[in-house]
C-alpha positions as CSV (number, residue, x, y, z in Angstrom):
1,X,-27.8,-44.3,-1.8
2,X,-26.2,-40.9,-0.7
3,X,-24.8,-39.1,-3.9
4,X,-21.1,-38.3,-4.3
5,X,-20.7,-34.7,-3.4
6,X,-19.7,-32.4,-6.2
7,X,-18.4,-28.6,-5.8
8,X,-21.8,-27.1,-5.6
9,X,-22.6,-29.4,-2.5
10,X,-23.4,-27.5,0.9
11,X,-21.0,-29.0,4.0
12,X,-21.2,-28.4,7.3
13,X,-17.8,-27.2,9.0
14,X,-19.4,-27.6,12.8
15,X,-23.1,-27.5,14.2
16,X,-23.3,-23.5,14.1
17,X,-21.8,-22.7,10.4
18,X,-22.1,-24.3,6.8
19,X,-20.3,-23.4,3.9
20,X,-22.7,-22.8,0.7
21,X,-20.6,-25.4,-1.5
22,X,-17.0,-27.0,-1.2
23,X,-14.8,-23.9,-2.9
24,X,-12.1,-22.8,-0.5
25,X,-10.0,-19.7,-1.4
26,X,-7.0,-20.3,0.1
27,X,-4.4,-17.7,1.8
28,X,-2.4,-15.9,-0.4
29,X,-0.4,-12.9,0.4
30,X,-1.5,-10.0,-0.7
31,X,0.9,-7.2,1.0
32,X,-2.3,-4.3,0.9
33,X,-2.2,-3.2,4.6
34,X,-2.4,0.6,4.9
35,X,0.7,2.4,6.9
36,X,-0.8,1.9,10.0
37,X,-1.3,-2.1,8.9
38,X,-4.9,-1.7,8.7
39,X,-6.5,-3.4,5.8
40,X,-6.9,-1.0,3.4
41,X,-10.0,0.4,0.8
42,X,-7.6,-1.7,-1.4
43,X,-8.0,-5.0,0.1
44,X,-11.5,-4.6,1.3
45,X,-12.2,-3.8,-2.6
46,X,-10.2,-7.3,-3.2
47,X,-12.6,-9.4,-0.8
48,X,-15.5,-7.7,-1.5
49,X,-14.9,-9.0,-5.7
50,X,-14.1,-12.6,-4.2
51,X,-17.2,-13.1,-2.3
52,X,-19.0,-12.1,-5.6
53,X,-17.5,-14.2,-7.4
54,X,-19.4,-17.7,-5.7
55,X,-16.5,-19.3,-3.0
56,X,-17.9,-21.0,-0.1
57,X,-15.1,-19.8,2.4
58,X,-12.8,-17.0,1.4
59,X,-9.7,-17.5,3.5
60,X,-7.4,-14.3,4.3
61,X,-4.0,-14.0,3.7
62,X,-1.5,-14.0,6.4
63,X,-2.8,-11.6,9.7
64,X,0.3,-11.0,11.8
65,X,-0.6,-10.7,15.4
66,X,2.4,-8.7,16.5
67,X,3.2,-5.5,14.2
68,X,6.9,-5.9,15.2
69,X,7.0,-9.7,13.5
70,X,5.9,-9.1,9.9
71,X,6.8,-11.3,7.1
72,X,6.4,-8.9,4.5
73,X,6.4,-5.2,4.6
74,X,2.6,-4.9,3.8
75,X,1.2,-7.4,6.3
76,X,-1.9,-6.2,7.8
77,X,-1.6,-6.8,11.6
78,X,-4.4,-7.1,14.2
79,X,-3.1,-6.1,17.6
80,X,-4.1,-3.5,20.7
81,X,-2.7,-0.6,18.0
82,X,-5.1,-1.7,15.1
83,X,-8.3,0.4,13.7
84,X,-10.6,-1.9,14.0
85,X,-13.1,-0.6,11.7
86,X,-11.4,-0.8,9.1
87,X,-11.7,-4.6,10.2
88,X,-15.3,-4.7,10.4
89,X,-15.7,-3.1,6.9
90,X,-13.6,-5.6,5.8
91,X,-15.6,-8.4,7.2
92,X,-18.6,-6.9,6.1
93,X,-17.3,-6.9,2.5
94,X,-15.9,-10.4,2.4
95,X,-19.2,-11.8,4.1
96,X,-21.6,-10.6,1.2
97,X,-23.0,-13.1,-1.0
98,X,-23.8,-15.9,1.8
99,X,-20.1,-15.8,2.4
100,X,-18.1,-17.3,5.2
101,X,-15.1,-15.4,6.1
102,X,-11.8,-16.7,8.0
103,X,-8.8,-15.1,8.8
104,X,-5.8,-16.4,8.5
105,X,-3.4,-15.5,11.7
106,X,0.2,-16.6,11.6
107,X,3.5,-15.3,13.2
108,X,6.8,-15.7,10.8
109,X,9.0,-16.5,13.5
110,X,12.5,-16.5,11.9
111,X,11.4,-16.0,8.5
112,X,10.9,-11.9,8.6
113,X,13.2,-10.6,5.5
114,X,16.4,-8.6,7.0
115,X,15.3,-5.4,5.9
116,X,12.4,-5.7,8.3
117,X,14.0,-7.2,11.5
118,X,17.9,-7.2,13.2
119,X,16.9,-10.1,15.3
120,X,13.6,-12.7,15.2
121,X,13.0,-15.3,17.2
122,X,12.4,-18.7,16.2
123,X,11.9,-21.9,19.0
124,X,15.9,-22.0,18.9
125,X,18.5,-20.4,17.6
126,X,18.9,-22.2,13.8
127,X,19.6,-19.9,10.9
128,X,17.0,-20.5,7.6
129,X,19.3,-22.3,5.1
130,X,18.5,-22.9,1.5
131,X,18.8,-20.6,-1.3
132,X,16.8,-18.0,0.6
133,X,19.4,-17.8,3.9
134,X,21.3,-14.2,2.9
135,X,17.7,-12.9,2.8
136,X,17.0,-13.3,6.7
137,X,18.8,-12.8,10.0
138,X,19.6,-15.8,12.3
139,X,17.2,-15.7,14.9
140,X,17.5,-15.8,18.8
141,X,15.5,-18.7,20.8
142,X,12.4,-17.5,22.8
143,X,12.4,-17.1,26.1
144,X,9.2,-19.3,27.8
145,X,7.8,-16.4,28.5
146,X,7.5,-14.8,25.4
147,X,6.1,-18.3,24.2
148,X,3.2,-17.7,26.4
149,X,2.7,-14.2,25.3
150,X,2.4,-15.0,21.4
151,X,0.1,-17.9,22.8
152,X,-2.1,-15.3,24.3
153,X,-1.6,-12.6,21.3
154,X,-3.4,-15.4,19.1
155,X,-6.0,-15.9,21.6
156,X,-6.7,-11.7,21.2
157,X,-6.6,-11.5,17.5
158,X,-9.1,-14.7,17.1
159,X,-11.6,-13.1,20.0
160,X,-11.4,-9.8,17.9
161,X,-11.8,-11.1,14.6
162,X,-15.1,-12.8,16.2
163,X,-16.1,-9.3,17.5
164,X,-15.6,-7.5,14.1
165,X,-17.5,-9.8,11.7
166,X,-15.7,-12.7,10.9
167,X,-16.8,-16.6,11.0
168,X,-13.7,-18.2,11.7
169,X,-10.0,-18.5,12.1
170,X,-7.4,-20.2,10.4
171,X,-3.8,-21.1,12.5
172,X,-1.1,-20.9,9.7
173,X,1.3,-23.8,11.0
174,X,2.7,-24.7,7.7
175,X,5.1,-22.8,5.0
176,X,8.2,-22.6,8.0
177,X,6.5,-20.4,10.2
178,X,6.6,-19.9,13.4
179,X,4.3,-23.0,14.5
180,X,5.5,-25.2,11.9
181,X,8.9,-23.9,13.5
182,X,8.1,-25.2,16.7
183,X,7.0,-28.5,15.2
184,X,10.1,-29.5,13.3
185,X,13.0,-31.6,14.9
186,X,15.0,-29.8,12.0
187,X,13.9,-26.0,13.7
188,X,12.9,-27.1,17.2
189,X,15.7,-27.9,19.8
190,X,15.1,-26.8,22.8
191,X,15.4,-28.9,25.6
192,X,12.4,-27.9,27.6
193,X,8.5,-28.5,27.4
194,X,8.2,-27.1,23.7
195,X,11.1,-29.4,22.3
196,X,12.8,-32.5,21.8
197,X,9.8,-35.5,21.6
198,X,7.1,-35.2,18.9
199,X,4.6,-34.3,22.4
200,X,7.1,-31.6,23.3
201,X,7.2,-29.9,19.6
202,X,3.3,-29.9,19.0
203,X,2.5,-28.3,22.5
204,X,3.0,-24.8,21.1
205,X,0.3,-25.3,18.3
206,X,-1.9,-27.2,20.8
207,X,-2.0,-24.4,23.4
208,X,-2.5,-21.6,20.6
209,X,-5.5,-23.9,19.7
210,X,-6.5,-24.1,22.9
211,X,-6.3,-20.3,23.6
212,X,-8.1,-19.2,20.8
213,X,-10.9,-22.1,21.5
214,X,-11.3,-20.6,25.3
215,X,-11.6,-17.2,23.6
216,X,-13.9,-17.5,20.7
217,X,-16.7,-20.6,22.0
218,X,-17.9,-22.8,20.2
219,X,-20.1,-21.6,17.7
220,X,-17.0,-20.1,15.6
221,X,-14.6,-22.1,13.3
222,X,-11.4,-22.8,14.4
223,X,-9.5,-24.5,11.6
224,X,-5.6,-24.9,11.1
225,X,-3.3,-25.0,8.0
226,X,-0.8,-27.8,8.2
227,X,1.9,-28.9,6.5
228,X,2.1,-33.0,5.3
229,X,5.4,-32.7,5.5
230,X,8.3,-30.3,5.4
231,X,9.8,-32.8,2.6
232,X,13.4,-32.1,4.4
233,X,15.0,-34.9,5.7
234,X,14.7,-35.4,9.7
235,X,12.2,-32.7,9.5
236,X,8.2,-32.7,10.4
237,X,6.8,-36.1,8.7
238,X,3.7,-37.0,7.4
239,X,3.4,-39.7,10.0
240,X,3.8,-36.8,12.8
241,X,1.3,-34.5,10.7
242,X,-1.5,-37.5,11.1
243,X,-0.6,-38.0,14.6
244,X,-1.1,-34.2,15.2
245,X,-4.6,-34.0,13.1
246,X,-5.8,-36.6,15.4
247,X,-4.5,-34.9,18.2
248,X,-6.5,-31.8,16.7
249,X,-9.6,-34.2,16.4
250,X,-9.8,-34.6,19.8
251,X,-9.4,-31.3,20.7
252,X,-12.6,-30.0,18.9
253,X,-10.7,-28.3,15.5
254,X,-13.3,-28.0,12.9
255,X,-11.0,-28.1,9.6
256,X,-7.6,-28.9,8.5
257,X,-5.8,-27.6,5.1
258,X,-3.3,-29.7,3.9
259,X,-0.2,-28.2,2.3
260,X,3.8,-28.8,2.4
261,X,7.2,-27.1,2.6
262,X,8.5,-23.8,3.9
263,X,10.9,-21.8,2.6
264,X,13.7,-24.1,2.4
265,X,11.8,-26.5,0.7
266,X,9.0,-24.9,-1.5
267,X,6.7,-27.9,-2.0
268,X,3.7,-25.2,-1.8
269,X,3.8,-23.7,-5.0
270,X,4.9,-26.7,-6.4
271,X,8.2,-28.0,-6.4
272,X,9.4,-31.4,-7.2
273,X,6.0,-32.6,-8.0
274,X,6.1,-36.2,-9.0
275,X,3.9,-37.4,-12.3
276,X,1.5,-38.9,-10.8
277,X,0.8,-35.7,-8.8
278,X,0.7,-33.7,-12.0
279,X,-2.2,-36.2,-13.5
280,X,-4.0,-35.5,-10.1
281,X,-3.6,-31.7,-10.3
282,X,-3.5,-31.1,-6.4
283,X,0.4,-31.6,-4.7
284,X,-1.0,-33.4,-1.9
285,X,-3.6,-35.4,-2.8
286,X,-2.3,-38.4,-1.8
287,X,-1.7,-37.7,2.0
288,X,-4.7,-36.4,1.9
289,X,-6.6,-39.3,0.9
290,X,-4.3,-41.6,3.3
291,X,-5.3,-38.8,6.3
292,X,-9.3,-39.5,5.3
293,X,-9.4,-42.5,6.4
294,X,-7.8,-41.8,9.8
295,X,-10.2,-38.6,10.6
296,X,-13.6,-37.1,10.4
297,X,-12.4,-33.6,10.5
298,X,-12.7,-32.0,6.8
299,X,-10.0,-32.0,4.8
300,X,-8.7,-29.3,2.4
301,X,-6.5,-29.9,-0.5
302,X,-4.6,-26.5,-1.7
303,X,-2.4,-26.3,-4.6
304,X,-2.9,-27.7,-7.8
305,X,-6.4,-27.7,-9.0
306,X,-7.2,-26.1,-12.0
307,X,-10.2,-28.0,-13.8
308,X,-13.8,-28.8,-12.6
309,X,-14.0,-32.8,-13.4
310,X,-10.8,-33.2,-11.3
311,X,-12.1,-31.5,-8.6
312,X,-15.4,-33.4,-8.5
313,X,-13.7,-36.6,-8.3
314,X,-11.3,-35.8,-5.9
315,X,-14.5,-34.9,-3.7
316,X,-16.1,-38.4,-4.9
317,X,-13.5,-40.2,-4.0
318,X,-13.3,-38.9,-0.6
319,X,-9.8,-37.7,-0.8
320,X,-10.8,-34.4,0.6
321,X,-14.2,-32.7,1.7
322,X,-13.0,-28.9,0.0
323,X,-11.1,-28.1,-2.5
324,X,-8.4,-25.0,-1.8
325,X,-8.3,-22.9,-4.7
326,X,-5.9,-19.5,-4.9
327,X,-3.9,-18.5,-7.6
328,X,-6.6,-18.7,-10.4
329,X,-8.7,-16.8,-7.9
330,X,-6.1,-13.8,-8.0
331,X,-6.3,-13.6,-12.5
332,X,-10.2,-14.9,-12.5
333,X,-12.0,-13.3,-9.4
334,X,-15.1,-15.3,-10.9
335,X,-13.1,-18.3,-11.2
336,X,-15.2,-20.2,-8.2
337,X,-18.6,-19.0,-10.1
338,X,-17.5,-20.3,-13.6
339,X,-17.1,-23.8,-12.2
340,X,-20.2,-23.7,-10.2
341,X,-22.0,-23.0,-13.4
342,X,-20.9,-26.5,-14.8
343,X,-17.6,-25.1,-16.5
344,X,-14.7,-26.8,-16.5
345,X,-12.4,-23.9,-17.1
346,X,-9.2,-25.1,-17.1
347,X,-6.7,-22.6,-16.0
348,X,-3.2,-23.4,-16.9
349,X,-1.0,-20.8,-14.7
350,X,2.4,-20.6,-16.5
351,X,5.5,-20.5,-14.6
352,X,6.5,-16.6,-13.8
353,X,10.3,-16.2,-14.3
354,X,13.0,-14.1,-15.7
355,X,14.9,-16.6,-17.1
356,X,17.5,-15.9,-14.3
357,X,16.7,-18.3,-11.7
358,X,18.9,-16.5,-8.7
359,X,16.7,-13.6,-9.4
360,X,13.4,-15.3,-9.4
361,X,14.0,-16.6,-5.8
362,X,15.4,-13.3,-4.4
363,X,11.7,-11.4,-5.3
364,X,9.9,-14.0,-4.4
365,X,8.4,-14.1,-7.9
366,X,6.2,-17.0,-7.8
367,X,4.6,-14.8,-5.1
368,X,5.3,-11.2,-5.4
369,X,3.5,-11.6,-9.3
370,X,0.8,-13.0,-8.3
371,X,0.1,-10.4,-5.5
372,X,0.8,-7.4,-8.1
373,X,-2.2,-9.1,-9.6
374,X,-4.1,-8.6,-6.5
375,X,-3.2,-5.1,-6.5
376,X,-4.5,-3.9,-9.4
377,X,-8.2,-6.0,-8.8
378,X,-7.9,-4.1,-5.6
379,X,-7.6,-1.1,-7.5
380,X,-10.6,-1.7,-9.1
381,X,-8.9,-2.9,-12.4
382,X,-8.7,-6.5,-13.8
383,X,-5.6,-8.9,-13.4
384,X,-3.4,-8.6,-16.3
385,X,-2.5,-12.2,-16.8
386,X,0.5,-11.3,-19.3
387,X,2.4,-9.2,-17.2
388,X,5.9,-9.5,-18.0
389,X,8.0,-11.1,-14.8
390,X,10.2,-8.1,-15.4
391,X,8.1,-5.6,-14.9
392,X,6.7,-7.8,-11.4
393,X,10.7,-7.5,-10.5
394,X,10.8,-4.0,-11.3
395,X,7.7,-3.2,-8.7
396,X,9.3,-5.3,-6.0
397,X,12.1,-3.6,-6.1
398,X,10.8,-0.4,-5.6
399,X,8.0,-1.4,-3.1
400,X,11.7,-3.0,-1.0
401,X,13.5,0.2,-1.8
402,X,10.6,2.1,-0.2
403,X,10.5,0.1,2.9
404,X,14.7,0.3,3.6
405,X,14.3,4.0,2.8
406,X,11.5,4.4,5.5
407,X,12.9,1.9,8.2
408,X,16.1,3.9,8.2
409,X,13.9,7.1,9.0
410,X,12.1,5.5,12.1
């Protein structure tokens, strides 16, 4: 009889690379690019603490491939202008400890704050709603031309992140970004051959696949991070996320992670959650475990797990082959190594807030506090769990009032 797996259990993500044990350290955004969007000593310090500290696969955050499409000021970019050294130490860094490094590459479409763009492009012309809107521009529709060109700017980036170091690749096509753009009925109108049917909307992230497949062989993973839904009504559904994973199957992908929302509809940090999603810890569990039985590809679940028995069953179970940790990773670099050693270190995150709700979502608190955390463990400091949401407001404030000042100068 084969025994359940557990988090220390070694899985293989495709015949050339294994992961050392079922941790996954999922993107978060950590805004530490240098000027020149480099990464910089800062987050090379970060990465080098996290593959320390015991995670199978350490997943970057967001890697813009255009430096003119950034969804925050500090995105690091990896285009023809980048240093890549400084992406080759990073890779180096991250990869210590038996380590397998992925980075994350993603375009925000329409989603680029207003300070940092007059006019993005989305698949069609449809402003962000929600409570976020007055933060962002309405966005133009690409031309098909300039759908081809971000198509091939993915296939670049994933060939140069090969070249420099790193094991794999990650296509962001969840959180409303561009892919998960083109994907949505809600976001997606166009009328040509990247809109309308459910076949139309998912060519975009099938060709970026594709591209970056041609470019990279087959001995490097190629996964994708996918939303179960966008939990909007007449938006991407969970019945259209299957159909695409099996899609993906077929295509060769190595490993999907499983996640929800965009900016309209935060389901990713946690949103809504039902109770019975609370008792399981993870916010998409139960897709997850539906999506198991339809596909062989491994499954991450991100968002949500905090203790070690929960995890293990959830791998038991079969309702995921990884388990997707990140925020306790950015207070407890050694988080991945604690539970390894048989802890169950629970790790209750409290909710970050000012009390004045308007102002929470404006900062993007349940994110911008979380990377000031990063920031200082890139600094070579620890994370200072207590640290007021005020004070996180006050340093996003002046990191925004730095990038209007310098925008207006260029």
């Amino acid at each position: 009889m084969t025994a359940h797996p557990s988090i220390a259990t070694p899985i293989d993500i495709n015949s050339h690379i294994t992961s050392k044990n079922r941790l996954f350290k999922s993107a978060m955004s950590e805004q530490l690019a240098d000027k020149q969007a480099n990464p910089s000593a800062e987050l090379i310090r970060l990465y080098k603490e996290w593959a320390e500290g015991g995670t199978g696969i350490v997943l970057t955050g967001n890697v813009m491939i255009d430096r003119n499409a950034l969804g925050e000021p500090r995105n690091v970019v990896l285009d023809k202008q980048s240093d890549l050294q400084r992406f080759r130490d990073w890779a180096v860094a991250g990869s210590a400890n038996n380590t397998e490094l992925w980075m994350q590459l993603n375009h925000p479409g329409k989603q680029i704050p207003s300070v940092l763009c007059k006019e993005p492009v989305s698949p069609s012309a449809i402003p962000l709603g929600g409570d976020m809107a007055a933060m962002f521009n309405p966005p133009r529709a690409l031309t098909e031309a300039e759908i081809e060109d971000i198509i091939g700017r993915f296939a670049w980036a994933a060939e140069q992140a090969k070249l420099c170091g790193f094991s794999g690749v990650q296509i962001h096509a969840a959180h409303g970004y561009l892919c998960s753009q083109f994907l949505s009925p809600l976001q997606n109108q166009r009328s040509d051959q990247w809109g309308g049917s459910f076949e139309n909307r998912c060519r975009f992230v099938l060709e970026v696949y594709r591209a970056i497949r041609c470019a990279v062989g087959s001995d490097f993973a190629v996964a994708i991070k996918l939303n179960s839904a966008d939990f909007q009504r007449g938006g991407f559904s969970e019945d259209e996320s299957a159909e695409l994973v099996k899609l993906l199957e077929a295509e060769g992908i190595d490993l999907v992670e499983i996640s929800g929302g965009n900016y309209e509809q935060p389901s990713m940090v946690g949103a809504d959650q039902k109770s019975s999603t609370v008792a399981r810890e993870a916010y998409f569990i139960e897709f997850a475990q539906q999506l198991a039985a339809q596909t062989n590809l491994p499954l991450v679940v991100t968002g949500g797990f905090r203790t070690l028995s929960v995890m293990n069953r959830a791998l038991a179970e079969g309702s995921c082959a990884m388990i997707g940790i990140a925020r306790p990773l950015a207070v407890l670099p050694n988080y991945s190594a604690r539970l390894l050693d048989g802890e169950e270190c629970p790790l209750p995150m409290r909710k970050i807030t000012t009390g004045i709700a308007k102002l929470d979502t404006a900062v993007m608190l349940d994110i911008t506090w979380y990377e000031h955390q990063l920031e200082r463990i890139g600094l070579g400091k620890s994370a200072k769990p207590g640290m007021s949401a005020w004070r996180s407001v006050l340093k996003t404030f002046w990191a925004l009032g730095g990038v209007v000042v310098s925008r207006r100068r260029a």
